[in-house]
Kinemage of the C-alpha trace (Angstrom):
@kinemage 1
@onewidth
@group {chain A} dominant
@subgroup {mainchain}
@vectorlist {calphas} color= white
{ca unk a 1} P 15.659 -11.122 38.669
{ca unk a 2} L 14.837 -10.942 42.368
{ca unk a 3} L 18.530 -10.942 43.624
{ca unk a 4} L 19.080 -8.188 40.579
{ca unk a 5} L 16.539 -6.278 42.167
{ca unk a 6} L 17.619 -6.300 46.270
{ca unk a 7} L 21.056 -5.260 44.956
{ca unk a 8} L 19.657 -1.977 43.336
{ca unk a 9} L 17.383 -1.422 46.641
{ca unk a 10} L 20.436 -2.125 48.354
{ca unk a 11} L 22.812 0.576 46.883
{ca unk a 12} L 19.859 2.768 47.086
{ca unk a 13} L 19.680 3.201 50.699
{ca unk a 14} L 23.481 2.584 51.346
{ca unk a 15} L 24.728 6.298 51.369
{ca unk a 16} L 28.307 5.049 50.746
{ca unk a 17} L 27.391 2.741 47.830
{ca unk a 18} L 28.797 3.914 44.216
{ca unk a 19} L 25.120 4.172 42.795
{ca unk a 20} L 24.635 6.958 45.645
{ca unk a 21} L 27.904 8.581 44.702
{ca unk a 22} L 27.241 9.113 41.011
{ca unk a 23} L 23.360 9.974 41.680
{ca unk a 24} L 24.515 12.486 44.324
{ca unk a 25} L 27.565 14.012 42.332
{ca unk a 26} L 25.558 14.829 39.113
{ca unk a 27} L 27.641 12.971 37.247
{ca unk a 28} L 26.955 12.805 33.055
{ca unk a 29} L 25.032 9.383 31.549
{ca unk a 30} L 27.097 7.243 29.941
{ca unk a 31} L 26.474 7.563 26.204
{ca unk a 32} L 25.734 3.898 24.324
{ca unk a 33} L 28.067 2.748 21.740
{ca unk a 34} L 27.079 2.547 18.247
{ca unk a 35} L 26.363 -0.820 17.976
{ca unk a 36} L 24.188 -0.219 20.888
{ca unk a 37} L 22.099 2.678 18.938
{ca unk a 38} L 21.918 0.183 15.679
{ca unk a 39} L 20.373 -2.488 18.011
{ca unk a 40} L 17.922 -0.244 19.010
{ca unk a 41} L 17.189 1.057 15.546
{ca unk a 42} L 16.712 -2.505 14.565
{ca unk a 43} L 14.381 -3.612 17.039
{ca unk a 44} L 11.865 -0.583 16.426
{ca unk a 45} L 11.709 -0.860 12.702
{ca unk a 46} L 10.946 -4.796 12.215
{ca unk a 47} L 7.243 -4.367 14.060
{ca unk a 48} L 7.189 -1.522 11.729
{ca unk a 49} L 7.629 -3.291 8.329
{ca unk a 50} L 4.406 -5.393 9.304
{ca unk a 51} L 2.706 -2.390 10.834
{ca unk a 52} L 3.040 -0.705 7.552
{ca unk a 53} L 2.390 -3.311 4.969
{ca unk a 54} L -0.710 -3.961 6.884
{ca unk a 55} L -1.589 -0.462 7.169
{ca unk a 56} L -1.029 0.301 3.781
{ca unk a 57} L -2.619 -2.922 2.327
{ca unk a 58} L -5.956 -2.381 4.079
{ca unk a 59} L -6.216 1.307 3.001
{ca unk a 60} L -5.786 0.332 -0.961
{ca unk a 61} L -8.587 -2.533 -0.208
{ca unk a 62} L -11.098 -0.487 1.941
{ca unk a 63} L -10.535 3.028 0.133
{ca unk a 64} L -11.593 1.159 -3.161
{ca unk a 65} L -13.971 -0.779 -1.987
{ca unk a 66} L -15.828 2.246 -0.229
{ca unk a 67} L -15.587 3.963 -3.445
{ca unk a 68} L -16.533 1.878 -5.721
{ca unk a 69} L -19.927 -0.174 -3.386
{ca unk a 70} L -20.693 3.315 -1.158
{ca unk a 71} L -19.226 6.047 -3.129
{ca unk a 72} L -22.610 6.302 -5.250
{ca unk a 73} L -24.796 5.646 -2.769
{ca unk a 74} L -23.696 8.055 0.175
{ca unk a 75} L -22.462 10.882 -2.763
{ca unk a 76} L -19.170 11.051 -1.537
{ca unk a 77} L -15.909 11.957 -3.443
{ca unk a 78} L -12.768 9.244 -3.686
{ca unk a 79} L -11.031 11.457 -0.984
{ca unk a 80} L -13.464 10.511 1.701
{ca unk a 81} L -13.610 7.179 0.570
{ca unk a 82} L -9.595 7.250 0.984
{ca unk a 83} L -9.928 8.889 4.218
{ca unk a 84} L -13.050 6.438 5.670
{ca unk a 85} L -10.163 3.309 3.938
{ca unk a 86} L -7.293 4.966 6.449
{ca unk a 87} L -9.732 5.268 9.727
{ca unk a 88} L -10.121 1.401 8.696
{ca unk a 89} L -6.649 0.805 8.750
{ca unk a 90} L -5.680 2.354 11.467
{ca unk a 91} L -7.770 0.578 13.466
{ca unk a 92} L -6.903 -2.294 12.186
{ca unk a 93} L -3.222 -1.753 12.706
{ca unk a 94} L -4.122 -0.545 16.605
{ca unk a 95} L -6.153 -3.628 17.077
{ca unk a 96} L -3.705 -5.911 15.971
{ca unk a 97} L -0.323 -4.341 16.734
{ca unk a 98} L 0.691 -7.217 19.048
{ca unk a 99} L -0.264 -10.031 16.410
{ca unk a 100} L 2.367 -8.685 14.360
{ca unk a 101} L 4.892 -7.789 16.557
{ca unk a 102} L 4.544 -11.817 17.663
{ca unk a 103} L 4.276 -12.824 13.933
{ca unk a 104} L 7.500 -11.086 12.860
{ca unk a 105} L 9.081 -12.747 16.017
{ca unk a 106} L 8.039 -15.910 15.004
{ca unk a 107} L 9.829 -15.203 11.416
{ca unk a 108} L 13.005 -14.210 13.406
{ca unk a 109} L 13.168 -17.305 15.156
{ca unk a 110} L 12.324 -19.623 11.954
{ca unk a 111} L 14.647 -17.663 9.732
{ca unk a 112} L 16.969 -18.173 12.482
{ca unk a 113} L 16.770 -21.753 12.724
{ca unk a 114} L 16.785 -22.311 9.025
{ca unk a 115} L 19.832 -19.934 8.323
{ca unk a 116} L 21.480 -22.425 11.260
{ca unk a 117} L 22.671 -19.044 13.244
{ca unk a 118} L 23.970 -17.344 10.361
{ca unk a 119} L 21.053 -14.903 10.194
{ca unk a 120} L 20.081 -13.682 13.864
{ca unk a 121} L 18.753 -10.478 15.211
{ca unk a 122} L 20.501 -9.355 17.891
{ca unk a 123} L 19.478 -8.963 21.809
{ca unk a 124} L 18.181 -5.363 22.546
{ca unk a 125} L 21.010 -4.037 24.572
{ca unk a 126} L 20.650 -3.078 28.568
{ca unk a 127} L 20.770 0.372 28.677
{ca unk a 128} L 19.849 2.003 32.205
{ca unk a 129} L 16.542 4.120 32.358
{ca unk a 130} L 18.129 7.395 31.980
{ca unk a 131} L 20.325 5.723 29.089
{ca unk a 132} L 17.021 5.070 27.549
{ca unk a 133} L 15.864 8.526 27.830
{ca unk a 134} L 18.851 10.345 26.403
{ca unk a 135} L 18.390 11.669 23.023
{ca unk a 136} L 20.459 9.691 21.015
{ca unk a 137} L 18.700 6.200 22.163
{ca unk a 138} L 15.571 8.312 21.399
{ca unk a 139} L 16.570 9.437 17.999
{ca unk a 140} L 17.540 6.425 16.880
{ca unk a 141} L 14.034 4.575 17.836
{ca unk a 142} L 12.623 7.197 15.826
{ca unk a 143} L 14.579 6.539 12.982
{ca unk a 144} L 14.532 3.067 13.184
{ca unk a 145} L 10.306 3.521 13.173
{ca unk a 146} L 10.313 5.433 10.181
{ca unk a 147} L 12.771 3.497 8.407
{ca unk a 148} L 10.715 0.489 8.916
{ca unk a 149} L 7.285 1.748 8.164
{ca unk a 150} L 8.171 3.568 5.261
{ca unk a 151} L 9.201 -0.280 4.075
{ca unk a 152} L 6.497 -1.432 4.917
{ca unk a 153} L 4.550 1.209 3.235
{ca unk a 154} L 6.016 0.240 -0.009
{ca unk a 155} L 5.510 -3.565 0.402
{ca unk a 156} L 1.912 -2.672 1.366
{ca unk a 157} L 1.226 -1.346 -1.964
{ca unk a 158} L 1.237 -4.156 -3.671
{ca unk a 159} L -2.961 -4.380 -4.249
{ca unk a 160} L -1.928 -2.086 -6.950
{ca unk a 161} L -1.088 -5.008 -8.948
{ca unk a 162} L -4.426 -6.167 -9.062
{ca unk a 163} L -6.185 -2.743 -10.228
{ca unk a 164} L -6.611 -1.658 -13.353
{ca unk a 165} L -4.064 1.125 -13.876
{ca unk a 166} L -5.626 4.444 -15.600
{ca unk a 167} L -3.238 3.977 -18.456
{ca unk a 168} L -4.834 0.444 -19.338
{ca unk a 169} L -8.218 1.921 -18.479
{ca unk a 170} L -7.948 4.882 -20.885
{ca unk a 171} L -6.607 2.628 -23.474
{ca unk a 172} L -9.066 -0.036 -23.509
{ca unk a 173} L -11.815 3.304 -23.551
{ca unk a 174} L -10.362 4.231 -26.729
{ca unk a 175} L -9.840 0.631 -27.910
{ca unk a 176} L -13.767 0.201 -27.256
{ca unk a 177} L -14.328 3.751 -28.698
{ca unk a 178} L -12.364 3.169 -32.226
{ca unk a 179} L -14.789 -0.332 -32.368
{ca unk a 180} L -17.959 1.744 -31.668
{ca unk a 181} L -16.893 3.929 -33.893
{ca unk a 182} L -15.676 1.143 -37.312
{ca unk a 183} L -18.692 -0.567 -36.492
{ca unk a 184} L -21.025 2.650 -36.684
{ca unk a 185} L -18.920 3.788 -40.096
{ca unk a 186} L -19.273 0.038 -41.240
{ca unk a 187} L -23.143 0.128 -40.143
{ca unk a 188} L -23.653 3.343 -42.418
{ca unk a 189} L -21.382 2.202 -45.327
{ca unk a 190} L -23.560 -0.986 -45.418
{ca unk a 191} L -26.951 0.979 -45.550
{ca unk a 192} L -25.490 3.806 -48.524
{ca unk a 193} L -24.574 0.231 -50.034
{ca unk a 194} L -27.912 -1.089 -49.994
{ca unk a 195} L -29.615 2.418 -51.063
{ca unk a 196} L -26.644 2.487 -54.369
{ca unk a 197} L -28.109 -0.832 -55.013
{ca unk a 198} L -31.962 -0.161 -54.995
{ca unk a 199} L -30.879 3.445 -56.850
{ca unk a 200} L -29.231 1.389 -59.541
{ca unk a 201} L -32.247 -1.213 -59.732
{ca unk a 202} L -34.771 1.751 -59.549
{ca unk a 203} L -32.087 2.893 -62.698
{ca unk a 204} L -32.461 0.047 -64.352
{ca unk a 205} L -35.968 -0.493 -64.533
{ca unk a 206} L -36.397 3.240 -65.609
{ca unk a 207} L -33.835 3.025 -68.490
{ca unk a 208} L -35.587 -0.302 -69.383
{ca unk a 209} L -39.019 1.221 -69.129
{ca unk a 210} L -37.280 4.272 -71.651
{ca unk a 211} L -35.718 1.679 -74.298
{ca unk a 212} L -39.362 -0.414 -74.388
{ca unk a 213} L -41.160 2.888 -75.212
{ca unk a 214} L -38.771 4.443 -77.699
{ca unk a 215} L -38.634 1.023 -79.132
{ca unk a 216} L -42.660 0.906 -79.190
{ca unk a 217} L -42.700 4.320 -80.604
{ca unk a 218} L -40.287 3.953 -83.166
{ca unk a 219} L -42.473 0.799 -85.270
């Protein structure tokens, strides 16, 4: 690394070197092969998968748990409880950037080792400093970053699976609705049961009551 850098120092202050040359005649940087572009694209979207499940995960968990512990007691809507759930994940994903990006090394290296070679993630190539600030190396770190978190972003969703989905919610409503409901129809069939039953006694004893006097009266 040391002898690397004397050399560049070197050519530096040698006027007749070829690094002098091309600096001094203008010349155009060298554009990176494609390969060379898909390497970088690679490299900026893996920490990006784990930057966006995490992000996304921990905005599901805190927005509902805001909302549904803190939502009634601090009056606020499920917006701000969404909003308060993304300042938590953000920080969370600033905070921990760097575990991640080691984690998902980690996994590189194991699934390297147990895939004996045949899955690998290539070296990031060595492009020169001005190679890494044309626009083409730039575009394709951007790309590679949104590719990657909006994967992530889609694995992070998966605390859905554990909520109640409005569907099931509104169904089991109704289901509990149509049993309040048969039970308060049963409820009042039951009671106009029991009055038919003590009309029809009260009936009975009058009609008996009616035969015992015309009876009485007729002797």
């Amino acid at each position: 690394m040391l002898q690397k850098l004397k050399d560049v120092l070197h050519e530096r202050n040698n006027p007749t070197s070829s690094l002098k040359a091309f600096q001094s005649s203008g010349g155009d940087v060298p554009e990176p092969t494609r390969r060379q572009l898909y390497v970088v694209a690679i490299h900026q979207a893996i920490p990006f998968v784990g930057f966006g499940i995490m992000d996304n995960a921990i905005l599901i968990l805190a927005g509902e748990a805001i909302d549904v512990y803190l939502g009634v007691t601090l009056g606020i809507s499920t917006m701000c409880a969404a909003a308060i759930g993304n300042i938590v994940s953000d920080l969370c994903g600033v905070l921990f950037g760097t575990v991640i990006e080691d984690a998902l090394l980690k996994w590189s290296k194991t699934i390297e080792k147990i895939t004996k070679g045949r899955v690998t993630l290539p070296p990031m190539p060595k492009l020169t400093y001005k190679q890494r600030k044309l626009r083409s190396v730039r575009w394709s770190g951007q790309m590679g970053c949104a590719v990657g978190l909006t994967i992530g972003c889609v694995i992070g969703m998966f605390p859905l699976l554990f909520f109640p989905s409005e569907d099931r919610s509104k169904e089991k409503e109704s289901e509990d609705g149509a049993a309040a409901s048969k039970k308060l129809i049963d409820n009042q069939n039951d009671q106009l049961k029991k009055e038919l039953s003590q009309w029809k006694e009260k009936f009975k004893v009058l009609e008996r009551e009616k035969n015992d006097g015309l009876w009485n009266k007729g002797y």
